[in-house]
C-alpha positions as CSV (number, residue, x, y, z in Angstrom):
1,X,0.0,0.0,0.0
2,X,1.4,3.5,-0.7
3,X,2.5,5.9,2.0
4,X,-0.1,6.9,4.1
5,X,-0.1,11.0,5.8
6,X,-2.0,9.7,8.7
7,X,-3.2,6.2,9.8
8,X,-6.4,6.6,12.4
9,X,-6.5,3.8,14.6
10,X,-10.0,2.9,15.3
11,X,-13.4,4.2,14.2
12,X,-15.3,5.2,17.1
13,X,-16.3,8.8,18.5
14,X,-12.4,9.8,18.7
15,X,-11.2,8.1,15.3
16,X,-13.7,10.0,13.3
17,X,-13.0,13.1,14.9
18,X,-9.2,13.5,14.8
19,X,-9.7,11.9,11.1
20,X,-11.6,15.0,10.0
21,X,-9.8,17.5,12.3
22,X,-6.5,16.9,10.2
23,X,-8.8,17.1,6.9
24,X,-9.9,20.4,8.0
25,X,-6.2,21.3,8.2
26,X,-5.3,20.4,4.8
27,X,-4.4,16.6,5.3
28,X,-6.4,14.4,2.8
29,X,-4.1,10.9,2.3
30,X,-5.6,9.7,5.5
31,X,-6.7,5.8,6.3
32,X,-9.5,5.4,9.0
33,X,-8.6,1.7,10.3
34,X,-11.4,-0.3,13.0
35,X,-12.2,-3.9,13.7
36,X,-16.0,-3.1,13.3
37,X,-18.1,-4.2,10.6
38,X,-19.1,0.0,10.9
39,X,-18.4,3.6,12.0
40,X,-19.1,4.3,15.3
41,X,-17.7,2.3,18.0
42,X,-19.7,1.8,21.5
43,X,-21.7,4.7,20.7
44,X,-23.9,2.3,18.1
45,X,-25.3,0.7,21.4
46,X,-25.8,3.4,23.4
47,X,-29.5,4.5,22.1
48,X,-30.0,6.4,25.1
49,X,-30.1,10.2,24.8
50,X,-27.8,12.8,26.6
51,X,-24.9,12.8,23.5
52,X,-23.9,15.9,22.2
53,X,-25.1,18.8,24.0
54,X,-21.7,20.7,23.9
55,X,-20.7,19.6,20.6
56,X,-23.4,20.0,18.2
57,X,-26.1,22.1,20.6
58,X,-28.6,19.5,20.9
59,X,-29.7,16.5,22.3
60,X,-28.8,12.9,20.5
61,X,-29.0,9.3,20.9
62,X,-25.3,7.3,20.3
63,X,-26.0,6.3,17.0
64,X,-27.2,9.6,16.0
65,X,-23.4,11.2,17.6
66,X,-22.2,8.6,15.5
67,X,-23.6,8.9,12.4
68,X,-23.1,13.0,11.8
69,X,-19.9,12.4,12.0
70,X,-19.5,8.9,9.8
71,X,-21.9,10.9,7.2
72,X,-18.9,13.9,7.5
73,X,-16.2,11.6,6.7
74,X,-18.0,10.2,3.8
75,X,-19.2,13.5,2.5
76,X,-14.9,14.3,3.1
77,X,-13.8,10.9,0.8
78,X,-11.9,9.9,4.1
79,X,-11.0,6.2,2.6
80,X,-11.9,3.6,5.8
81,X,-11.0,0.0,6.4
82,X,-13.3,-2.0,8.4
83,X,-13.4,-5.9,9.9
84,X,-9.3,-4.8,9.9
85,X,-7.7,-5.7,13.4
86,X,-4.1,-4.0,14.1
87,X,-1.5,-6.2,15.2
88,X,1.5,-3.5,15.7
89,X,3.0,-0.4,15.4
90,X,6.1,0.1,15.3
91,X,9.3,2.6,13.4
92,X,9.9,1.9,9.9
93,X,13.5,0.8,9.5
94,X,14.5,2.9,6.3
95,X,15.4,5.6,8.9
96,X,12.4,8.0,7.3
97,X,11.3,8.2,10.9
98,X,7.6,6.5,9.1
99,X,5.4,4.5,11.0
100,X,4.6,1.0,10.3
101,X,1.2,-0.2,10.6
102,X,0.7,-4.1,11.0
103,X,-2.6,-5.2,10.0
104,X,-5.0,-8.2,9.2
105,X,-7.9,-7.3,7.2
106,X,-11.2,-9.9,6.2
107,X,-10.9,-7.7,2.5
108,X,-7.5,-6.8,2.3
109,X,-5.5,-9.8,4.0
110,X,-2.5,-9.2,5.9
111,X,-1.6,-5.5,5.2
112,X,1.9,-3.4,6.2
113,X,1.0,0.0,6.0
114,X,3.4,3.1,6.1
115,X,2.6,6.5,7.8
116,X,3.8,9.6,8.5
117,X,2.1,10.2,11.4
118,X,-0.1,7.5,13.3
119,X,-3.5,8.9,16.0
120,X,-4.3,6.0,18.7
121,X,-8.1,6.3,19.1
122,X,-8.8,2.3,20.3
123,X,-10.8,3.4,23.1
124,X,-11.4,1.5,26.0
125,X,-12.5,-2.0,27.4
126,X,-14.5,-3.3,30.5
127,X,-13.1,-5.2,33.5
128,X,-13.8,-8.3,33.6
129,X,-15.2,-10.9,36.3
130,X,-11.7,-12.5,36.7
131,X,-9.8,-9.0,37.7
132,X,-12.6,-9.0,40.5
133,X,-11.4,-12.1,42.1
134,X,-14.9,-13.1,43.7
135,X,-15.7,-15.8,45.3
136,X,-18.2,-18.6,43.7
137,X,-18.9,-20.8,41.0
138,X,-19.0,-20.0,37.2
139,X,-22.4,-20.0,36.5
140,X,-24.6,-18.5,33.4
141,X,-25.6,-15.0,33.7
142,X,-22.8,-12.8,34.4
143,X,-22.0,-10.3,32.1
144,X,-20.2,-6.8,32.2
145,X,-22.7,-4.4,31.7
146,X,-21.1,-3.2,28.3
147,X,-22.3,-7.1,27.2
148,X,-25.3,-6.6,28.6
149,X,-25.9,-3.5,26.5
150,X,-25.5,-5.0,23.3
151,X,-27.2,-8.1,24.2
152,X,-30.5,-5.9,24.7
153,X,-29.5,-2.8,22.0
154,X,-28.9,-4.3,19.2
155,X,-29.1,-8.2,19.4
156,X,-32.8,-7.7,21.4
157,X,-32.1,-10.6,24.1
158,X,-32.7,-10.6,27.4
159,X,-29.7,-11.6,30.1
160,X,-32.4,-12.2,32.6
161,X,-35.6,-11.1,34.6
162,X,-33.8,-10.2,37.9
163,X,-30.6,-8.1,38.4
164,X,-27.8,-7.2,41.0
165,X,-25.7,-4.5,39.6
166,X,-22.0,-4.4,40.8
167,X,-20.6,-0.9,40.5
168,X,-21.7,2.4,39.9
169,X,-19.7,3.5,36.2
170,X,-22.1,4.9,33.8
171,X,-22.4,1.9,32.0
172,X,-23.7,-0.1,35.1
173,X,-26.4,2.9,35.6
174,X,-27.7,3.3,32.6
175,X,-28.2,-0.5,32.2
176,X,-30.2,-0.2,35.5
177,X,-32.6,2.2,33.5
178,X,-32.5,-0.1,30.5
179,X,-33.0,-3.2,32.1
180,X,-36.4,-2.0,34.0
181,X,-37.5,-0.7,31.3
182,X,-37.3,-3.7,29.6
183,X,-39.3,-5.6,32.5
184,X,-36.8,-6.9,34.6
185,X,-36.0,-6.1,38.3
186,X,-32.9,-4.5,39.4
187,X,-32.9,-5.0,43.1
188,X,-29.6,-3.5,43.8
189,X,-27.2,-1.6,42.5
190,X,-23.6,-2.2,44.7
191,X,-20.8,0.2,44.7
192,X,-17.6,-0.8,46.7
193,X,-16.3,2.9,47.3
194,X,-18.3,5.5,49.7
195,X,-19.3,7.1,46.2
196,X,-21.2,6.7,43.1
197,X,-18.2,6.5,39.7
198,X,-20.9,8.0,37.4
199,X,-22.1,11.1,36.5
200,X,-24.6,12.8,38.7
201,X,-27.7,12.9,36.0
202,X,-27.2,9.1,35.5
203,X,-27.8,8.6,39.5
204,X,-31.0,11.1,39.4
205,X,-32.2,9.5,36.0
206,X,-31.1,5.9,35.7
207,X,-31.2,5.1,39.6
208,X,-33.5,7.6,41.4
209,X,-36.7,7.9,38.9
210,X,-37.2,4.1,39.5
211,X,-36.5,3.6,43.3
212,X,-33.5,1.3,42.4
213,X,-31.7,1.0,45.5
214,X,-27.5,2.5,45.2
215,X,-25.6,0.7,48.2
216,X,-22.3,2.8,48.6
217,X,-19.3,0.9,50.3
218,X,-20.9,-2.4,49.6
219,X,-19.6,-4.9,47.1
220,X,-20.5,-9.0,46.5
221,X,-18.7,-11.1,48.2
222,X,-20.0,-14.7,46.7
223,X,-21.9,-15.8,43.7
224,X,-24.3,-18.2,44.3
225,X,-25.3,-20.9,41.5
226,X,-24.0,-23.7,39.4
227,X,-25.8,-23.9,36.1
228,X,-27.2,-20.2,36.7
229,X,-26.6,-17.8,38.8
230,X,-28.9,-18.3,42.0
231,X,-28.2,-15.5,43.8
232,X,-25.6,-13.1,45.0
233,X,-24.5,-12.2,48.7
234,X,-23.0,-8.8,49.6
235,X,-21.7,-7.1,51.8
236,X,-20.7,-4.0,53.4
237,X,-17.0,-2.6,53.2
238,X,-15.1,-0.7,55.9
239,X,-12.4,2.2,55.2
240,X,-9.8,-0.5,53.6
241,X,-12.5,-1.9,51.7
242,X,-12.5,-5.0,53.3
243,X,-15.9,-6.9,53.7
244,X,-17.4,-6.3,57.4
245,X,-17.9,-9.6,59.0
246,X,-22.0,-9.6,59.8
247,X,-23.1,-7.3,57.3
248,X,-23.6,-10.5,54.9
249,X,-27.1,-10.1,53.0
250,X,-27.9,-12.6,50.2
251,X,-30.0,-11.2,47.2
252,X,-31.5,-13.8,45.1
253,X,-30.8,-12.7,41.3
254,X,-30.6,-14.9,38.2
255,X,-28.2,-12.0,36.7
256,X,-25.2,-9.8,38.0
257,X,-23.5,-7.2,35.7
258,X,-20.5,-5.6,36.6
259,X,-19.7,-2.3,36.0
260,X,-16.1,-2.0,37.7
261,X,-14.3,0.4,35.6
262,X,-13.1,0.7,31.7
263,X,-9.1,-0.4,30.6
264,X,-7.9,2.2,27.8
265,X,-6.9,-0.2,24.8
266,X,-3.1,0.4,25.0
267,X,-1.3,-3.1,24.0
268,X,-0.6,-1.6,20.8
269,X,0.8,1.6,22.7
270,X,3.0,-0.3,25.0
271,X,4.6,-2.6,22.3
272,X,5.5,0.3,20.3
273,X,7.3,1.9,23.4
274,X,5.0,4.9,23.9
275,X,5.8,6.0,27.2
276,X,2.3,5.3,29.8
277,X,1.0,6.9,32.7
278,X,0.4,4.6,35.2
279,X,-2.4,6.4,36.7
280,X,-5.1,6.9,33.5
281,X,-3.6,4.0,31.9
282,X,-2.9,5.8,28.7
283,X,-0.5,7.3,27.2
284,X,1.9,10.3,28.3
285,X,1.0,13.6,26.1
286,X,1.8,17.2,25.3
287,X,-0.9,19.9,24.8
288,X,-0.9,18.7,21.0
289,X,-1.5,15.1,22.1
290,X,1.2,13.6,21.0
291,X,3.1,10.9,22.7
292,X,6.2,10.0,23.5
293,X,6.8,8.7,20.1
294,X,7.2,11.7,17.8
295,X,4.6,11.6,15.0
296,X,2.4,9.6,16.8
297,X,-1.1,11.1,18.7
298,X,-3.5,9.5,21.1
299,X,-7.2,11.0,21.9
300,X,-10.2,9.5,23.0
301,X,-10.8,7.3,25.8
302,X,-7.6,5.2,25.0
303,X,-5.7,8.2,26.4
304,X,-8.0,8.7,29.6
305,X,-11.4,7.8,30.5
306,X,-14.2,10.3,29.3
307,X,-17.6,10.8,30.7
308,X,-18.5,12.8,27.9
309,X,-18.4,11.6,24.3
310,X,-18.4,16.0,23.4
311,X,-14.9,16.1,25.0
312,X,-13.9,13.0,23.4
313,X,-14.8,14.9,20.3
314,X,-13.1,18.0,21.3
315,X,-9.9,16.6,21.9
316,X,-9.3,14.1,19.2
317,X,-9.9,17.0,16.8
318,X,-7.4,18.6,18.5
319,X,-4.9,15.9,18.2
320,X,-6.0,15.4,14.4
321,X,-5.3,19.3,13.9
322,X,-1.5,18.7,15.6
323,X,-0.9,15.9,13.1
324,X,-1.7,17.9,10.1
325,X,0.6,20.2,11.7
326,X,3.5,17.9,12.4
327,X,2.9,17.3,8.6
328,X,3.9,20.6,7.6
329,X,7.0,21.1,9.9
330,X,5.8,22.6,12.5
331,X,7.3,21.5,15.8
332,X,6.0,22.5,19.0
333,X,6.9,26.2,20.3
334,X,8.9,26.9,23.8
335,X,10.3,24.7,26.3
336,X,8.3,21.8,27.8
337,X,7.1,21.3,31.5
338,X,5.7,18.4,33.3
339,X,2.2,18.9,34.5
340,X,1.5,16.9,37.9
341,X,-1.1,16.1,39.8
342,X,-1.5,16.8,43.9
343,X,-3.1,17.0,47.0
344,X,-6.8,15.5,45.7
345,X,-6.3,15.4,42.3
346,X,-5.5,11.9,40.9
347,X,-4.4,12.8,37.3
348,X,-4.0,15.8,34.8
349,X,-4.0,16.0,31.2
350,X,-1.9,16.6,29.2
351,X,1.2,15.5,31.3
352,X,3.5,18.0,29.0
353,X,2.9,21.5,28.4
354,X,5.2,23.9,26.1
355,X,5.1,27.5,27.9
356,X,4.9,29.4,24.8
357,X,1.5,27.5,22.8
358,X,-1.7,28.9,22.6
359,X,-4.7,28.4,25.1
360,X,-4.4,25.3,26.7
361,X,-7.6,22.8,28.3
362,X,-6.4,20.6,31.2
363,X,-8.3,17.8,32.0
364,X,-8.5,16.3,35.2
365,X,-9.9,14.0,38.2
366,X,-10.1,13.9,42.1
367,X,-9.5,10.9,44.2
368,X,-12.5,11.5,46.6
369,X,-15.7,14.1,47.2
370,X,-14.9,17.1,48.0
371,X,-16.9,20.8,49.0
372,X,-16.2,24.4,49.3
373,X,-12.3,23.9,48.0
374,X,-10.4,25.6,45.1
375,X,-8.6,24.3,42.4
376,X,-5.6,25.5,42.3
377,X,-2.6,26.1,39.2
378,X,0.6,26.6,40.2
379,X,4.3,26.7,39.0
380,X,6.7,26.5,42.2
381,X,5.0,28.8,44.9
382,X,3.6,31.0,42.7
383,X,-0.3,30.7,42.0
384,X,-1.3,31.3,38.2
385,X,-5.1,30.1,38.6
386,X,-7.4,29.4,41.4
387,X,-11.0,28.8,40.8
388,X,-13.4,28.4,43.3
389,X,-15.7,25.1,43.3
390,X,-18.6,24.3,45.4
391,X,-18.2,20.5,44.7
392,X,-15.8,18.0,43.0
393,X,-16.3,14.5,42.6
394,X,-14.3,11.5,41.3
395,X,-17.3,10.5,38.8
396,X,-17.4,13.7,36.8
397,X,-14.1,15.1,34.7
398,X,-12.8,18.9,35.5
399,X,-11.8,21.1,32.5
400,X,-9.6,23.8,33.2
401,X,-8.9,26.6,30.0
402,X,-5.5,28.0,30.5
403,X,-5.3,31.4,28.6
404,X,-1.5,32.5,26.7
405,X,-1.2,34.6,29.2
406,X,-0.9,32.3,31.8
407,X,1.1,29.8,30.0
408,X,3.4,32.7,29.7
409,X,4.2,32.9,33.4
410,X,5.2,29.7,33.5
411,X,9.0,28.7,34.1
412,X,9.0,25.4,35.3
413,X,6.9,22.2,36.5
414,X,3.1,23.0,36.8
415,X,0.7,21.6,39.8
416,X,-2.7,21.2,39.7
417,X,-4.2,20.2,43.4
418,X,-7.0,20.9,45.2
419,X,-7.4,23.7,48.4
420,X,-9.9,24.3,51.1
421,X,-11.6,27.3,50.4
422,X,-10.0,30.4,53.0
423,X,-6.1,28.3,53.3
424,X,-3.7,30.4,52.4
């Protein structure tokens, strides 16, 4: 295959995105490459509503996110190969400083593609039972709730008629929601921190509106059943999350999803020596998103866990727009700082910032609830942003706009940690 500008690496939300931001920017030899029979990703599943009010203004299902923007790449020419799984990525050894895409393809066969610049956008995967390490058998009827989903979205089946819930993530709330409306009863929903990992609507909507019970510092402790899952019995947690001896309850359930966190898709990232934070589980990034490996971009939830599928937007554009520039030459402006994370807050991004670039978003998380505090910018001692906030929680992503002219005051590492409102 001939030389490739830029290679896209998947076809969800961010792919699409960061395909057409660098075809906005002049790009136009660009390969879109996904494992999926179509555009679209995880958002062809979701056919709830709440999708796109910051992006396009309005108020969309998944598959309608999805298909403006698969309708804009077509509309664009943006060539795409679907059913193609990568293998690899790695530096071509010519010394062009290319990329070299390995991949296998159910059209093409076995391809080896050369870029000049490569965007991760792979996205993200569920936890599985066996990271969980819970006690039991191995009966029918667990499933993460992201199986569940597409059992019930698009195949129309049923995992069963009555359902514990372990963990709180969106994807465990919304199924709540889905699976009563579909006639089944979700008699618990079990989360093993003091608080909920999803967004606050999807509590009110998904949990409150139907009186489906959220048990905070609780998690199942044994999974009852052979043949089928009989029931489940939980527990209550103390501070060290360890089950409280007498707090046992058994719920009898024929179904348990588990909604215990999403992995960013990184094996390719790892093999190809991208350096990795080991807190978001993605990759290590400027303001430009890229990596580690110069050429070579990551966006999306492969880079960090979204909540929002508008931010996942926003930023793989951006990503897509620093590859087209990377294309023409352009290097990054200024020295570069690390950005690091402190006193509540479990992870920034971008990790790398170079002083002298434009307006900068960071993106961030806390570790834990908290009210009345400030979040606070700094480089050394000296403060260059403090904004108050009335409440912060680990469920919902912060996004902090740094104007040029506070980039400009910086001259060396930045912090980004969290204050009680009044401390000085």
């Amino acid at each position: 295959m001939e030389r490739l500008d830029l290679v896209v690496i998947g076809g969800g939300p961010a792919g699409m995105a960061a395909a057409l931001g660098a075809w906005h920017q002049g790009v136009r030899n660009i390969l879109i490459l996904d494992r999926e029979a179509q555009l679209g990703g995880i958002l062809e599943q979701c056919i709830h509503n709440g999708f796109g009010l910051h992006h396009f203004k309005e108020e969309l299902t998944g598959p309608e996110y999805a298909a403006r923007y698969a309708k804009e790449v077509a509309d664009c020419g943006i060539c795409c190969l679907l059913d193609t799984m990568v293998l690899d990525l790695a530096e071509a050894l010519d010394g062009s400083g290319d990329k070299v895409v390995t991949a296998v393809s159910s059209k093409e066969g076995y391809l080896r593609i050369h870029a000049k610049t490569v965007v991760l956008a792979m996205g993200c995967r569920e936890r599985p039972r066996g990271a969980l390490n819970t006690p039991g058998t191995r009966p029918a009827g667990i499933y993460t709730a992201g199986a569940a989903q597409k059992f019930v979205n698009i195949k129309g089946y049923m995992p069963g008629k009555e359902v514990v819930i372990l963990g709180s993530g969106d994807i465990g709330l919304i199924m709540a929601r889905r699976m009563t409306l579909e006639g089944a009863k979700v008699k618990a929903v079990c989360e093993l921190m003091p608080y909920s990992g999803g967004l606050t609507r999807n509590i009110v909507q998904c949990l409150e509106d139907f009186g489906i019970p959220l048990k905070l510092s609780h998690t199942v402790v044994r999974i009852h059943g052979r043949e089928r899952v009989e029931g489940v019995t939980i527990a209550a947690v103390d501070g060290s999350r360890k089950p409280i001896p007498g707090s046992e309850e058994f719920i009898p359930c024929d179904t348990l999803l588990l909604s215990v966190g999403l992995i960013p898709e990184n094996e390719l990232s790892r093999a190809a020596g991208v350096k990795m934070d080991p807190v978001t589980g993605g990759a290590v990034v400027d303001q430009n998103r890229q990596t580690s490996l110069p050429g070579v971009f990551a966006c999306g939830n492969v880079l960090h866990v979204h909540d929002l599928v508008d931010y996942v937007s926003e930023e793989a554009e951006l990503a897509g727009q620093s590859a087209a520039a990377y294309l023409r030459g352009e290097a990054p402006c200024g020295g570069t700082v690390e950005v690091k994370a402190r006193d509540g807050v479990r992870y920034v991004v971008p990790q790398r910032l170079c002083k002298d670039a434009g307006p900068v978003s960071l993106y961030f998380r806390v570790g834990d609830i908290y009210k009345d505090v400030k979040i606070v910018v700094k480089c050394g001692e000296k403060v260059l942003l403090s904004r108050p906030k009335k409440k912060v929680v680990p469920g919902e992503m912060e996004r902090l706009p740094l104007t040029a002219g506070i980039l400009s005051q910086i001259d060396g590492d930045v912090t980004v940690c969290l204050e009680q409102k009044g401390a000085e």
